[in-house]
Backbone as CSV, one residue per row, in Angstrom:
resi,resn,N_x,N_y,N_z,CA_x,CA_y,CA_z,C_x,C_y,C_z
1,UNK,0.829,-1.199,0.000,0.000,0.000,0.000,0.858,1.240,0.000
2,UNK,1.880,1.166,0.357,2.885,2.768,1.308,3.732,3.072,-0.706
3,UNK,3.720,1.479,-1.245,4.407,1.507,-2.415,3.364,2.718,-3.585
4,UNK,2.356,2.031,-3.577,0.976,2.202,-4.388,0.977,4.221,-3.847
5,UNK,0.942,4.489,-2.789,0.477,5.651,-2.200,1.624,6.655,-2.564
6,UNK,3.016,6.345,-3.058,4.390,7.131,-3.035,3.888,7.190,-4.911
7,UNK,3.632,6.163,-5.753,3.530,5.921,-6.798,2.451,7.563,-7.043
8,UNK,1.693,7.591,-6.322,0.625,8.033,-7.105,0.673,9.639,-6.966
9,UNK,1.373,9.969,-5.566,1.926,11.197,-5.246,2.977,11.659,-6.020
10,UNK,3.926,10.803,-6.869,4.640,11.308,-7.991,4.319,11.255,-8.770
11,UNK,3.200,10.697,-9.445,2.467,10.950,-10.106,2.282,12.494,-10.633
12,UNK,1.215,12.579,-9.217,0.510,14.057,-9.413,1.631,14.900,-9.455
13,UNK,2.465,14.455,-8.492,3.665,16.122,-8.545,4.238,16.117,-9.783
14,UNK,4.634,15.005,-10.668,4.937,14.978,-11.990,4.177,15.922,-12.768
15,UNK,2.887,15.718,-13.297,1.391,16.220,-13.784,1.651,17.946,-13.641
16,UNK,2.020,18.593,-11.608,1.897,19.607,-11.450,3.156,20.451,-11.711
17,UNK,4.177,19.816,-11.717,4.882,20.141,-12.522,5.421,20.797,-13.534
18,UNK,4.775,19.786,-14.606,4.441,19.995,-16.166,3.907,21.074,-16.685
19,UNK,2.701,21.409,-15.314,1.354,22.500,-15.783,2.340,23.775,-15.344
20,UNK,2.974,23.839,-14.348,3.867,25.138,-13.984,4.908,24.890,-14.857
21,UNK,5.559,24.224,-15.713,6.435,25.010,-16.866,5.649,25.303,-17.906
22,UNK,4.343,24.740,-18.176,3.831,25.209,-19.209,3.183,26.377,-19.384
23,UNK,2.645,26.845,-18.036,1.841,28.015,-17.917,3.195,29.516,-18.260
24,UNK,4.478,28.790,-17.376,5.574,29.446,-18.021,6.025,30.302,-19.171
25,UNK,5.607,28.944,-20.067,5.988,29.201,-21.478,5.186,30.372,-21.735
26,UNK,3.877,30.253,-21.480,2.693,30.889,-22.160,3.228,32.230,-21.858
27,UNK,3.265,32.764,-20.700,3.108,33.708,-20.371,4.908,34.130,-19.983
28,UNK,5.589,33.510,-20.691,6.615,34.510,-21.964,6.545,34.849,-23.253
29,UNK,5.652,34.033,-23.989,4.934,34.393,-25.437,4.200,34.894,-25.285
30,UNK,3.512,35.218,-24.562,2.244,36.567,-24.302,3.320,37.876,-23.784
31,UNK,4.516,38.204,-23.016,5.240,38.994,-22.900,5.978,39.441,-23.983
32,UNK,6.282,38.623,-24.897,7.183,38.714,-26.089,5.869,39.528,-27.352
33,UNK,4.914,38.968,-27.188,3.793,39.710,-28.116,3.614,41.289,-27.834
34,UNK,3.505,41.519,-26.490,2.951,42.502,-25.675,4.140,43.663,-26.349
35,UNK,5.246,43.102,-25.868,6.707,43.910,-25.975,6.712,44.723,-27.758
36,UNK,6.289,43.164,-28.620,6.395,43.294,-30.002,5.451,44.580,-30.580
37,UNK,3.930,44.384,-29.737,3.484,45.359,-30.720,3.647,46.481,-30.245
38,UNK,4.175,46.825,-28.678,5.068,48.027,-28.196,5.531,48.616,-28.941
39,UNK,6.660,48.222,-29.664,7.631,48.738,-30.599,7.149,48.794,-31.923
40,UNK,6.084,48.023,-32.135,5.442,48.590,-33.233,4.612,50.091,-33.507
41,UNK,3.911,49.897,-32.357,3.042,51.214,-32.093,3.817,52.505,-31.783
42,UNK,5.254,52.017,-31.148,6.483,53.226,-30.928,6.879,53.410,-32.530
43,UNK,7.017,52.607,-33.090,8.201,52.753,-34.369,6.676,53.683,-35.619
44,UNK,5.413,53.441,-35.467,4.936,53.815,-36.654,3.663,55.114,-36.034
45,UNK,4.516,56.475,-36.110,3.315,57.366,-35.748,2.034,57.711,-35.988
46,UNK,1.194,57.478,-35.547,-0.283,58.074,-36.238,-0.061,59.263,-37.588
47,UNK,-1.206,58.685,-37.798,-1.263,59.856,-38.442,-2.236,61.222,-38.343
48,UNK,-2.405,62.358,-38.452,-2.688,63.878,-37.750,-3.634,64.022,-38.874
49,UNK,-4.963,64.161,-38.137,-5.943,64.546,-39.367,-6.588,65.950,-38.540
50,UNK,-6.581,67.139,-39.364,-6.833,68.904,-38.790,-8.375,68.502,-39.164
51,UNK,-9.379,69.026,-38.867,-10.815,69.437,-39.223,-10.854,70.230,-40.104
52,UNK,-9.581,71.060,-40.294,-9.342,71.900,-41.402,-9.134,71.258,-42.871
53,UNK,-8.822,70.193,-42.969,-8.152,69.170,-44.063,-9.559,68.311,-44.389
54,UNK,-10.421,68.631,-43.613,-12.029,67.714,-44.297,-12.819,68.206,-44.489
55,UNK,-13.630,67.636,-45.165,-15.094,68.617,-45.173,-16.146,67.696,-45.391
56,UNK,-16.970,68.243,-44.503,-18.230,67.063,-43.802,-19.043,67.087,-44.911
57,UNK,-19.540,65.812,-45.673,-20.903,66.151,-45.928,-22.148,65.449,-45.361
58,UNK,-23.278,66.168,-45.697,-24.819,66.218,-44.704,-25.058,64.745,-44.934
59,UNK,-24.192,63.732,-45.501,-24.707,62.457,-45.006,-23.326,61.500,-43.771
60,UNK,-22.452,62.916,-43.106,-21.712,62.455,-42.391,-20.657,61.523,-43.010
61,UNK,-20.262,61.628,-44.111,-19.034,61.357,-44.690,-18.208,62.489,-45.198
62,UNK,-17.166,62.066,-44.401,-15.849,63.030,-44.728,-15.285,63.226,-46.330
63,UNK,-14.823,64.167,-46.483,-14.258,64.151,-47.971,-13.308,65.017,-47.321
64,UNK,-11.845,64.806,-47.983,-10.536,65.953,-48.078,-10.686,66.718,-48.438
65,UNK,-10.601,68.229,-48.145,-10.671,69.467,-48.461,-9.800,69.398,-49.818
66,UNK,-8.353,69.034,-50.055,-7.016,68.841,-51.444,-7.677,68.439,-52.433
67,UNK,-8.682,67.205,-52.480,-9.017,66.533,-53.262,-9.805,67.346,-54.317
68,UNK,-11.029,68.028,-53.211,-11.917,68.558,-54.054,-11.486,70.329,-54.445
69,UNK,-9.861,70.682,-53.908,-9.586,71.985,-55.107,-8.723,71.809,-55.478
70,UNK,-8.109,70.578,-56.139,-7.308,70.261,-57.067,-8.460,69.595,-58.420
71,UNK,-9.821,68.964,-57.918,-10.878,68.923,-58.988,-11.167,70.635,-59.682
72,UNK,-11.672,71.314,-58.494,-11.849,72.550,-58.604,-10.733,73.427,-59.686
73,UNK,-9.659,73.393,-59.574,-8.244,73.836,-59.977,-8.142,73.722,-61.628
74,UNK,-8.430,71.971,-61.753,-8.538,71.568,-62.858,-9.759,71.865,-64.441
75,UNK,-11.023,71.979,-63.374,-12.309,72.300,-64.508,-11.777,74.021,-64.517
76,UNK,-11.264,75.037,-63.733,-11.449,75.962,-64.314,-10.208,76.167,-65.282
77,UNK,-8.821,75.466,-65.030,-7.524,75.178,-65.886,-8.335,75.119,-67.404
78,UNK,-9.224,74.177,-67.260,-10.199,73.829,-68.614,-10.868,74.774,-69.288
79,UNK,-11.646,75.611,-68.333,-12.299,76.314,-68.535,-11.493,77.651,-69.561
80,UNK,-10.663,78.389,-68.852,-9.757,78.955,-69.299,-8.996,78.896,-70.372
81,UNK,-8.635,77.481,-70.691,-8.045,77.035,-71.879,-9.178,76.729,-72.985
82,UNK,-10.506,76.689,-73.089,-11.350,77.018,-73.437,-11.946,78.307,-73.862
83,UNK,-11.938,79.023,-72.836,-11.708,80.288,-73.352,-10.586,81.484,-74.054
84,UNK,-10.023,80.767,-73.893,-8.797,81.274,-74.784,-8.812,80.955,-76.279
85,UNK,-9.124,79.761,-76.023,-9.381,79.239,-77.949,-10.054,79.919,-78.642
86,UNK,-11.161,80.010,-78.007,-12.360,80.920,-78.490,-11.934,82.424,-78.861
87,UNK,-11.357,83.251,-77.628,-10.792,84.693,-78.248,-9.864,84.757,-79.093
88,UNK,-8.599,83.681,-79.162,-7.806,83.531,-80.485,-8.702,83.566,-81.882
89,UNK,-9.949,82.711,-82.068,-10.752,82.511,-82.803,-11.117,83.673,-83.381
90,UNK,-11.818,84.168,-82.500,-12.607,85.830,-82.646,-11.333,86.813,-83.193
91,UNK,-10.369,86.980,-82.401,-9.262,88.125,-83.246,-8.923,87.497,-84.711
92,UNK,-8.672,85.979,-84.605,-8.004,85.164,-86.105,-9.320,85.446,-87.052
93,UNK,-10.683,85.795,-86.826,-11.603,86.142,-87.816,-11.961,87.829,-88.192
94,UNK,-11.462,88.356,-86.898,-11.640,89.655,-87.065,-10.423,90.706,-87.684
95,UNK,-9.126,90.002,-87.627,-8.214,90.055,-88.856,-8.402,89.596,-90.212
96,UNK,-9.357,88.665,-90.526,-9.204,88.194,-92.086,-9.934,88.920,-92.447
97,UNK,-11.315,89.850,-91.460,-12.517,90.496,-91.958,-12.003,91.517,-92.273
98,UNK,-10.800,92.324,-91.804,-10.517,93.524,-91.836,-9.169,93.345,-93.451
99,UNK,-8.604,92.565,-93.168,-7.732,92.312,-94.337,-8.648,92.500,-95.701
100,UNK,-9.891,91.564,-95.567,-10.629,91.344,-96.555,-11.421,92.885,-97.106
101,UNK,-11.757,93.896,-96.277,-12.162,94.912,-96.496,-11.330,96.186,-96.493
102,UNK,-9.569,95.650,-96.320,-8.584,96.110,-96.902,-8.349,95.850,-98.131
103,UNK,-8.212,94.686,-99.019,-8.528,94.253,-100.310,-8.850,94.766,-100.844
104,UNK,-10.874,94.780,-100.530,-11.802,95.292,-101.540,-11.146,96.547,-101.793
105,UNK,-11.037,97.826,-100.652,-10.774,99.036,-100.974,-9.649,99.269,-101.673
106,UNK,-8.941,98.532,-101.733,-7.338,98.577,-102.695,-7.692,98.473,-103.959
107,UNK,-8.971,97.308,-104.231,-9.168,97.164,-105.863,-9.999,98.182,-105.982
108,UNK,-10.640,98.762,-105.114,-11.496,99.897,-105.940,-10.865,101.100,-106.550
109,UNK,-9.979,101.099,-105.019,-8.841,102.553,-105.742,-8.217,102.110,-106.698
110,UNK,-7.953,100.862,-106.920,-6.987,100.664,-107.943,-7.587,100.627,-109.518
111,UNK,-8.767,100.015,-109.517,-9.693,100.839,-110.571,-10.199,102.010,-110.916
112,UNK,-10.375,102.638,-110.117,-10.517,103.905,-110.077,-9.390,105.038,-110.455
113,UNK,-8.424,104.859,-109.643,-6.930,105.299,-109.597,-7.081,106.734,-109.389
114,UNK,-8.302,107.249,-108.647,-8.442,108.462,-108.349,-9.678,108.716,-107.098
115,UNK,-9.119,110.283,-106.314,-10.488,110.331,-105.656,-12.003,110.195,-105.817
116,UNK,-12.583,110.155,-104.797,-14.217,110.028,-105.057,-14.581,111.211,-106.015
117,UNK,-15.237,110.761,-107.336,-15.570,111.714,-108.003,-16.760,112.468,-107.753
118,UNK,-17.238,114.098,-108.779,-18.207,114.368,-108.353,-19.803,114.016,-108.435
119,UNK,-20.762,114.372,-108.743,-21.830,113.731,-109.224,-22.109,113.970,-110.445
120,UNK,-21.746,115.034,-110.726,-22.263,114.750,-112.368,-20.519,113.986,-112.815
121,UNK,-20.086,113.407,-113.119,-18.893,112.900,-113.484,-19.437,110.712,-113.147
122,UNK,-18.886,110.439,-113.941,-19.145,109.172,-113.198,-18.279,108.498,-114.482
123,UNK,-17.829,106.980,-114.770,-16.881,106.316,-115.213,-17.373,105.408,-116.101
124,UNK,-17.179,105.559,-117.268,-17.581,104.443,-118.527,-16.516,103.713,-118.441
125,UNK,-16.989,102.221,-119.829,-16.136,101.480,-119.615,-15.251,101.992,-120.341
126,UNK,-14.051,101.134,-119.859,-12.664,101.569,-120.112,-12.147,102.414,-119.370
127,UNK,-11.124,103.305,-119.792,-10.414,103.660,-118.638,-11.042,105.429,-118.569
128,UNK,-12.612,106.209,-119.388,-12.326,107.435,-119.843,-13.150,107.655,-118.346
129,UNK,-13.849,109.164,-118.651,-14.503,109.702,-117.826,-16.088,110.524,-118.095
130,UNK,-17.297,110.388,-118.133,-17.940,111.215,-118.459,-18.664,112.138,-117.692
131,UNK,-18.883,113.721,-118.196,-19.300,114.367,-117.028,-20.849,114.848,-117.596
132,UNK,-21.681,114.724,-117.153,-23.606,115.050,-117.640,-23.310,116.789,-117.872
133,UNK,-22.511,117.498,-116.755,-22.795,118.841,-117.320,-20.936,119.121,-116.927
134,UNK,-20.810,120.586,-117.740,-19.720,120.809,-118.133,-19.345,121.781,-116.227
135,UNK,-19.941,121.811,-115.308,-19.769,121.762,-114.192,-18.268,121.489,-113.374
136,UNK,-17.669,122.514,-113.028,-16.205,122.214,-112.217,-15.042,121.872,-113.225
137,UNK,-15.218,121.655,-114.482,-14.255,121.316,-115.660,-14.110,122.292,-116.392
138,UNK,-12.287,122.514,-116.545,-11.922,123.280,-117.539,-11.663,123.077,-118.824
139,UNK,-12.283,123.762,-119.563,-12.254,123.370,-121.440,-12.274,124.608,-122.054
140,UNK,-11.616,124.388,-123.057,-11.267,125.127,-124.181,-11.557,124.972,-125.421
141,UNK,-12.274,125.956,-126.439,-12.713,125.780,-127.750,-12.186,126.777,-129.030
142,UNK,-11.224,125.213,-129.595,-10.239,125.986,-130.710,-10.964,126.990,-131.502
143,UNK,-12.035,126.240,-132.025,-12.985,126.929,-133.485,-14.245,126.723,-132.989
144,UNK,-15.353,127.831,-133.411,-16.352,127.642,-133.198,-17.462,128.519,-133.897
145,UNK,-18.185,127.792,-134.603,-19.009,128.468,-135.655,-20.543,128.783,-134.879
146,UNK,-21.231,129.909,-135.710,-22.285,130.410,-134.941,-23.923,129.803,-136.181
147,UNK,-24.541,128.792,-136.116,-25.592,128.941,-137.089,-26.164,129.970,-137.987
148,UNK,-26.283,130.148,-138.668,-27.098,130.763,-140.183,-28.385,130.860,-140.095
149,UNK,-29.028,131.507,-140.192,-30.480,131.689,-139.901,-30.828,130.980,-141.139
150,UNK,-31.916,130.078,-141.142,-32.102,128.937,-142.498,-32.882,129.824,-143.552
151,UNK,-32.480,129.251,-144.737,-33.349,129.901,-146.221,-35.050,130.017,-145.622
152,UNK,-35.872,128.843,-145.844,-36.756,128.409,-145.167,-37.385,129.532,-145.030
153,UNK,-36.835,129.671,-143.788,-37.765,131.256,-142.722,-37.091,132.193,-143.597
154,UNK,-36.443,132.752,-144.181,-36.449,133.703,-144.561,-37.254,133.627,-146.054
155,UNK,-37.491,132.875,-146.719,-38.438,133.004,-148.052,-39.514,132.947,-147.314
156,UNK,-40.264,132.512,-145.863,-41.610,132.974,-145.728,-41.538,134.165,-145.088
157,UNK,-40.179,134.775,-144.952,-40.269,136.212,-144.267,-40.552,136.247,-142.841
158,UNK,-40.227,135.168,-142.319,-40.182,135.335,-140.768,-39.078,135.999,-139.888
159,UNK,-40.018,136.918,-138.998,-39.576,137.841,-138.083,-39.408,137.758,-137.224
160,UNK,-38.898,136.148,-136.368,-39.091,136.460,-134.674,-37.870,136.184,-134.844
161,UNK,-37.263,135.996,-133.473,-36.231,135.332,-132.966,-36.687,134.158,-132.067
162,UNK,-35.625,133.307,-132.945,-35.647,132.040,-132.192,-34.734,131.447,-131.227
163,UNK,-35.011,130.606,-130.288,-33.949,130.252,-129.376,-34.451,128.953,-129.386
164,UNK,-33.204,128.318,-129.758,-33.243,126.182,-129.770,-32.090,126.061,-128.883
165,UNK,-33.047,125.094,-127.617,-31.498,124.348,-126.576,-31.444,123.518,-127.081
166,UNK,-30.114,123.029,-126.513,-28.999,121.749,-127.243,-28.298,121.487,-126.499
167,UNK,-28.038,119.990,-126.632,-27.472,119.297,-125.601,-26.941,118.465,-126.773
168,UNK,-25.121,118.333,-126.369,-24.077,118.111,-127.219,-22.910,117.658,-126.555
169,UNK,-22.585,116.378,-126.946,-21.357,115.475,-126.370,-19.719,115.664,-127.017
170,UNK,-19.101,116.271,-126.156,-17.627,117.025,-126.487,-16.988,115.108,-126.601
171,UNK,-16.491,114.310,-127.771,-15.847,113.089,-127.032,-14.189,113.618,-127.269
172,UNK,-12.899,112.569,-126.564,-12.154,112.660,-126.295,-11.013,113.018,-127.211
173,UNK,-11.425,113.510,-128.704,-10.944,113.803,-129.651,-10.809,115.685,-129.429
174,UNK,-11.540,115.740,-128.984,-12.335,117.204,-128.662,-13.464,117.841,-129.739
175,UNK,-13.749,116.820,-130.495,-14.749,116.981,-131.371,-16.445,116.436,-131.124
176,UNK,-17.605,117.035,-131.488,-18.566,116.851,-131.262,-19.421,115.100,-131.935
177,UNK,-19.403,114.460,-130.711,-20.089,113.116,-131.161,-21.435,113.107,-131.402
178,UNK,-22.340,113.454,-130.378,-23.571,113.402,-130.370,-24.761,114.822,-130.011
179,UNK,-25.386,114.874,-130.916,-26.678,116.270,-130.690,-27.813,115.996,-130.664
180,UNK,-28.618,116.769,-128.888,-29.759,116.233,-129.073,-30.286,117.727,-128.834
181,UNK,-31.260,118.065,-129.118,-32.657,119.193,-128.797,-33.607,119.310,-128.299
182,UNK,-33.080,119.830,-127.170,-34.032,120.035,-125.969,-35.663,120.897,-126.357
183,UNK,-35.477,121.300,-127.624,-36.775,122.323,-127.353,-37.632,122.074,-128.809
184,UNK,-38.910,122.085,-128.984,-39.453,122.154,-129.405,-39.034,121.851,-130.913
185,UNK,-39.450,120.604,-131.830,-39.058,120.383,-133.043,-40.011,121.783,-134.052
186,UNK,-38.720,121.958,-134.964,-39.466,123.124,-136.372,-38.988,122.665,-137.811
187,UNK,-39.850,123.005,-138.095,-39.949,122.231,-139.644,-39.329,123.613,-140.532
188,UNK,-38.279,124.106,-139.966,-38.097,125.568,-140.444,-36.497,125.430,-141.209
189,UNK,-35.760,124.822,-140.602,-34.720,124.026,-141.000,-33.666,124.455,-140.065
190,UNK,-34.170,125.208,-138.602,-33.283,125.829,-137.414,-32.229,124.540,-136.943
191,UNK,-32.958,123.188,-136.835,-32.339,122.233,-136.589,-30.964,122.026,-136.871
192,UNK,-31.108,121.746,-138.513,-30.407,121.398,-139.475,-28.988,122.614,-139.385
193,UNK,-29.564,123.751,-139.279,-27.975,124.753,-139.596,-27.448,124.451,-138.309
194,UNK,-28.043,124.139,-137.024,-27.274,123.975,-135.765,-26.423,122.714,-136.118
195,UNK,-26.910,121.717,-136.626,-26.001,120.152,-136.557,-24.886,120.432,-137.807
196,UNK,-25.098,121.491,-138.960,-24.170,122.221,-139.465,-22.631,122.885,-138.721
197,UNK,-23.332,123.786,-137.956,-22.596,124.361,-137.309,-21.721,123.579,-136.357
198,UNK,-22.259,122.665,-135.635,-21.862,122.197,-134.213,-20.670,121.232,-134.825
199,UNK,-20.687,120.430,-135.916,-20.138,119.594,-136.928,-18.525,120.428,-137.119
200,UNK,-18.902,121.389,-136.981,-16.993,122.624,-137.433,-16.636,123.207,-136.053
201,UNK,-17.573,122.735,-134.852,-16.842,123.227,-133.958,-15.582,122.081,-133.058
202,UNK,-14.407,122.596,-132.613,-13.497,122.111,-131.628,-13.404,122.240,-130.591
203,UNK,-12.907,121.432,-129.521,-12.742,121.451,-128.147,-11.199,121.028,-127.982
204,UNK,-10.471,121.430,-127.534,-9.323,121.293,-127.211,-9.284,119.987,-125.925
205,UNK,-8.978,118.709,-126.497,-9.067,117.315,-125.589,-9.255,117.922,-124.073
206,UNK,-10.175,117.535,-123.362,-10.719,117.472,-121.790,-10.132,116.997,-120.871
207,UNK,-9.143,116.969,-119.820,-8.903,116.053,-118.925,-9.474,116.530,-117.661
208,UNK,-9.579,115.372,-116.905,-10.371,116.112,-115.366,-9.443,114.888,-114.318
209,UNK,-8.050,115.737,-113.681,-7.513,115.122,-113.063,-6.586,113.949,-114.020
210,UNK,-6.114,114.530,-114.607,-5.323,113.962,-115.747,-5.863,112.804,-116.180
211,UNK,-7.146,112.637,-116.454,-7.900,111.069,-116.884,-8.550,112.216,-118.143
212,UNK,-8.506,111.735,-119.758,-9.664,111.602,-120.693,-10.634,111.565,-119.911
213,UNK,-11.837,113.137,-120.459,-13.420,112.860,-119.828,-13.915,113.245,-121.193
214,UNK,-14.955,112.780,-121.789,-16.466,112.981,-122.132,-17.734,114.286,-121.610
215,UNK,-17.434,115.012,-122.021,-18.534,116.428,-121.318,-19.854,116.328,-122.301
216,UNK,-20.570,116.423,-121.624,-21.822,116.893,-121.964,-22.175,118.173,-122.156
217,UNK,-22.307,119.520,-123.010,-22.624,120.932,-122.652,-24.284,121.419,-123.010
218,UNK,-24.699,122.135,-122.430,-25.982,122.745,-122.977,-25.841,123.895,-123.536
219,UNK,-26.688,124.142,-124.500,-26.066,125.781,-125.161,-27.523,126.122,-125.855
220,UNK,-28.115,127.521,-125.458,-28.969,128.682,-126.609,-28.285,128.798,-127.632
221,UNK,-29.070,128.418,-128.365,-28.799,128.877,-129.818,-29.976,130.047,-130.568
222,UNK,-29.375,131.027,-130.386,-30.286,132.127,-130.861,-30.425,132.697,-132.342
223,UNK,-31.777,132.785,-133.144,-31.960,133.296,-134.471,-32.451,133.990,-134.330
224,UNK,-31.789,135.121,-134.632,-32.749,136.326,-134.839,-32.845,136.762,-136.863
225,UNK,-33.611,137.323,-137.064,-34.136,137.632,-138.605,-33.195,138.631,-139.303
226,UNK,-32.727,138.282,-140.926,-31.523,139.313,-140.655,-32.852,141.050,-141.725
C-alpha cells in the first residue's frame, strides 16, 4: 500500500509540474507579443488629421478638403483654356474680316486710280470719264461756228427770234459726237444749220484730273431775222 500511495503522489507532482512550466511558457509568449506590438506602435506614428483638411458632408461622410480643389483647380484650368481658344478665334476672324475689307478698298482705288468723283462725273467702260454737265471742268474751244439763220424762214419772211437748246457730247478727240434738242421740233430748217454748225466746232481734248473725260454741254442757240 505505502508503495501504491508514493507511486501516485509522484504521479501528481509529476502532472503539477508539467502544468507550472507550461503556464511558463505561455506567459513569456504573451510577454514577447505585448513587448512586439510596443515597438510597433512606438516605431509607426499616427497619423494627424486637422478638421481643417475635411469637409463634412450632410450624409456624415468626410471628404478631403485637397481633393476637391485640385478637382476645382482643374475644370477651371479647362475652362480657361477654353476660353482662350475661343478669343484667339474671334481676333483670327476679325483680322481676315478687316484684311478682306482692306482688299476690296485697294481694288477699288486701284480701278478707279483716283479720288471720289463728283456727281455729275461718273466712269464708262474703259479707262475714260464722263461728265452730264460741263460743271467744275476746264475746257477750251479751238474753233467755233455760230448757225445761219435757215433759207426756209427767210423766203416765208419770218420775223421772230428764235432760241433752240442743245445738248451736245464734247468726245475725247475734242470733237462733237452726239446732238440732241431740248426744245421744241421746227420744220423751219433751225435744226439742221445747228447740226451744221456744231459739226466745225473744236474742243481742245478734256482732262479732269489727268484722266480723258467725255462732257456733256448745254447751249442757246439764238436766231434772230436778218
Amino acid at each position: 500500500m505505502k508503495k501504491i500511495i508514493l507511486i501516485v503522489t509522484l504521479a501528481h507532482f509529476l502532472l503539477f509540474f508539467q502544468g507550472f512550466i507550461f503556464s511558463k511558457k505561455n506567459l513569456k509568449v504573451e510577454n514577447i507579443k505585448q513587448k512586439s506590438e510596443l515597438v510597433i506602435k512606438i516605431g509607426s506614428k499616427p497619423k494627424k488629421q486637422s478638421l481643417s483638411n475635411l469637409n463634412t458632408k450632410n450624409n456624415n461622410e468626410t471628404v478631403p478638403i485637397k481633393k476637391t480643389v485640385k478637382k476645382n483647380n482643374k475644370s477651371k484650368i479647362k475652362n480657361n483654356k477654353k476660353l482662350e481658344k475661343i478669343r484667339k478665334k474671334e481676333k483670327k476672324e476679325e483680322s481676315e474680316n478687316k484684311k478682306e475689307n482692306e482688299n476690296h478698298i485697294k481694288e477699288k482705288n486701284t480701278q478707279n486710280n483716283s479720288p471720289e468723283l463728283p456727281s455729275n462725273i461718273s466712269r464708262i467702260q474703259g479707262d475714260g470719264l464722263l461728265a452730264n454737265s460741263s460743271k467744275g471742268i476746264e475746257y477750251e474751244i479751238i474753233r467755233e461756228f455760230s448757225p445761219k439763220y435757215p433759207k426756209k424762214a427767210q423766203f416765208l419772211r419770218l420775223k421772230k427770234t428764235i432760241t433752240i437748246k442743245v445738248r451736245f457730247l464734247v468726245g475725247n478727240s475734242g470733237l462733237i459726237k452726239k446732238i440732241e434738242f431740248l426744245s421744241e421740233k421746227n420744220s423751219l430748217g433751225f435744226e439742221e444749220e445747228i447740226k451744221i454748225a456744231l459739226k466745225k466746232w473744236k474742243f481742245k481734248p478734256i482732262f479732269y484730273k489727268n484722266e480723258p473725260i467725255e462732257v456733256y454741254f448745254q447751249k442757246n442757240f439764238t436766231f434772230k431775222p436778218q
